[in-house]
C-alpha positions in Angstrom: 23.0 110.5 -62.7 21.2 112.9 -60.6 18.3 112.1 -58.4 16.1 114.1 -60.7 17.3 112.4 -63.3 16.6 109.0 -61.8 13.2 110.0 -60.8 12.7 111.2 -64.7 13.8 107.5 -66.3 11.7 105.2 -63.5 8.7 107.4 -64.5 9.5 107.0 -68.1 9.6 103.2 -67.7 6.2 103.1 -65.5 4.6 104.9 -67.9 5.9 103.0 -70.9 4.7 99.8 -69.6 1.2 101.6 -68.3 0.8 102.8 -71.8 0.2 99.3 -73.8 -2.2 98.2 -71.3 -4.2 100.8 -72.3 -4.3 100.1 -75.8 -5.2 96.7 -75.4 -8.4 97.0 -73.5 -9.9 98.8 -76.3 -10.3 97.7 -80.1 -11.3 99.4 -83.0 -14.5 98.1 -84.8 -12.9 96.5 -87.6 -10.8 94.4 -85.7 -14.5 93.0 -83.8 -17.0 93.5 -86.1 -18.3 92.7 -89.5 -19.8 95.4 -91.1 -21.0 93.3 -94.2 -22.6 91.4 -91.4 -25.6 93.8 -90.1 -27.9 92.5 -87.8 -31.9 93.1 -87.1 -33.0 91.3 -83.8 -36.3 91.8 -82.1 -35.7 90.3 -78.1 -36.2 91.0 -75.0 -33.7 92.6 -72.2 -32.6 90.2 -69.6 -29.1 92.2 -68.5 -27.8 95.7 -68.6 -24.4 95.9 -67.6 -23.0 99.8 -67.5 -19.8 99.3 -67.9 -16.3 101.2 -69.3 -14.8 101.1 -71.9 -18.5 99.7 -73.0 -22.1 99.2 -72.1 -23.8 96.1 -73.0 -27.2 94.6 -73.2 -28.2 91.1 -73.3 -31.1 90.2 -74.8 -33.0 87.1 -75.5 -34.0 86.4 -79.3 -36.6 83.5 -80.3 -35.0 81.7 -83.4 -35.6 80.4 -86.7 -36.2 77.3 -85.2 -38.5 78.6 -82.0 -35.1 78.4 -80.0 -34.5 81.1 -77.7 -30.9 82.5 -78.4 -29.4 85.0 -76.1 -27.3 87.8 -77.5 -24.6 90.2 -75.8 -24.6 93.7 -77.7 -22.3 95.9 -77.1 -22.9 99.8 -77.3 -20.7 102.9 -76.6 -19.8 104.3 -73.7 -21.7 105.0 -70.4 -21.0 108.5 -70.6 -21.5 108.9 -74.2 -24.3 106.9 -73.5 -25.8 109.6 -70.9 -24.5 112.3 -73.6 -27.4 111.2 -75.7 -30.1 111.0 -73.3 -29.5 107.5 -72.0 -29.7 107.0 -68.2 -29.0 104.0 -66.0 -32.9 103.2 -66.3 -33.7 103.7 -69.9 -33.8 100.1 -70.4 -34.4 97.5 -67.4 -34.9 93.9 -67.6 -38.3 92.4 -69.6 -38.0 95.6 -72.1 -39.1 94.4 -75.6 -36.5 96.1 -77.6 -36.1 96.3 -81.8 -32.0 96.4 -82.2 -29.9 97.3 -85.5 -26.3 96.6 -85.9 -23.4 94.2 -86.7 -22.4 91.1 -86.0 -19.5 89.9 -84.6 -16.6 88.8 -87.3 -17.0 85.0 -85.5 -20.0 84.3 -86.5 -21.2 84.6 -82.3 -24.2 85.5 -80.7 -22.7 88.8 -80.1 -23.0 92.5 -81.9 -22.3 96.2 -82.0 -25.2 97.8 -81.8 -26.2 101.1 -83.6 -29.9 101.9 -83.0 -32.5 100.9 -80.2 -35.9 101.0 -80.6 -38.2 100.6 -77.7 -40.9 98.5 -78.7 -43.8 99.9 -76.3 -43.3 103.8 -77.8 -40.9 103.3 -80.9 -38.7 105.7 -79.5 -35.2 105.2 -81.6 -32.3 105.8 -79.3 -28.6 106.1 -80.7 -26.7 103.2 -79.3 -23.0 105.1 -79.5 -21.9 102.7 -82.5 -18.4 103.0 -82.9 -19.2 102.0 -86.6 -18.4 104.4 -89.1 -21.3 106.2 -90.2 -23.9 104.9 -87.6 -24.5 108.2 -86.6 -26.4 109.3 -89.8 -28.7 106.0 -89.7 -29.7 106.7 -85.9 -31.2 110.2 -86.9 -33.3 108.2 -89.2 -37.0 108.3 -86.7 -39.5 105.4 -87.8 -42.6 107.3 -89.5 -45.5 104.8 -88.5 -46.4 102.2 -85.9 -45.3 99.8 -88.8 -41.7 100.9 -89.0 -40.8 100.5 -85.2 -39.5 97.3 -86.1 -36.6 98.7 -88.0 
């Protein structure tokens, strides 16, 4: 076997075993996510964590009960994020926020989120679901004061 050759088969076998890695860090929605389970919270934002493959906001929810739950929604990705007008500041911390989306298929505090609404201004921002046809519903603007709560 030539050197070439050698070079050609080690490279192979790095990236063979590089490649699975990869897959596994990401998911599809399906395999996370309920879509039968679709979610409506109205909290407030107590972390914003821009990270890859996915950004993710953490909000705290009062409960049935007067409980305050926290949530951890997960959104698309920073840059796709940005893509749609989103920058590193568009939500900070004590932002009362209106949130659309699906729950997680465990049952968990947790979600995929598909539209924001900023409570203050009722501005509706697309949230980079991954769900299948999330898109369409984020074009959908609230048309009073009374639909900013979703």
């Amino acid at each position: 076997m030539t050197k070439r050759s050698q070079f050609l088969a080690l490279a192979a076998c790095a990236a063979s075993l590089a490649i699975p890695a990869q897959l596994l860090a990401h998911h599809s929605f399906a395999s996370e996510f309920d879509a039968k389970q679709p979610i409506k919270l109205h909290g407030v934002v107590t972390k914003v964590a821009w990270t890859n493959p996915h950004a993710y906001i953490h909000i705290e929810v009062e409960g049935d009960k007067g409980d305050v739950q926290e949530w951890a929604l997960e959104m698309g990705s920073p840059n796709g994020l940005m893509r749609n007008g989103w920058t590193r500041d568009t939500l900070g911390v004590g932002t009362e926020v209106y949130i659309a989306g699906t729950r997680a298929r465990d049952g968990s505090n947790k979600g995929n989120v598909r539209t924001v609404v900023l409570a203050e201004s009722c501005k509706r921002l697309f949230a980079g679901s991954s769900e299948p046809g999330a898109e369409k519903e984020s074009n959908a603007a609230p048309t009073t004061e009374k639909d900013c709560g979703l």
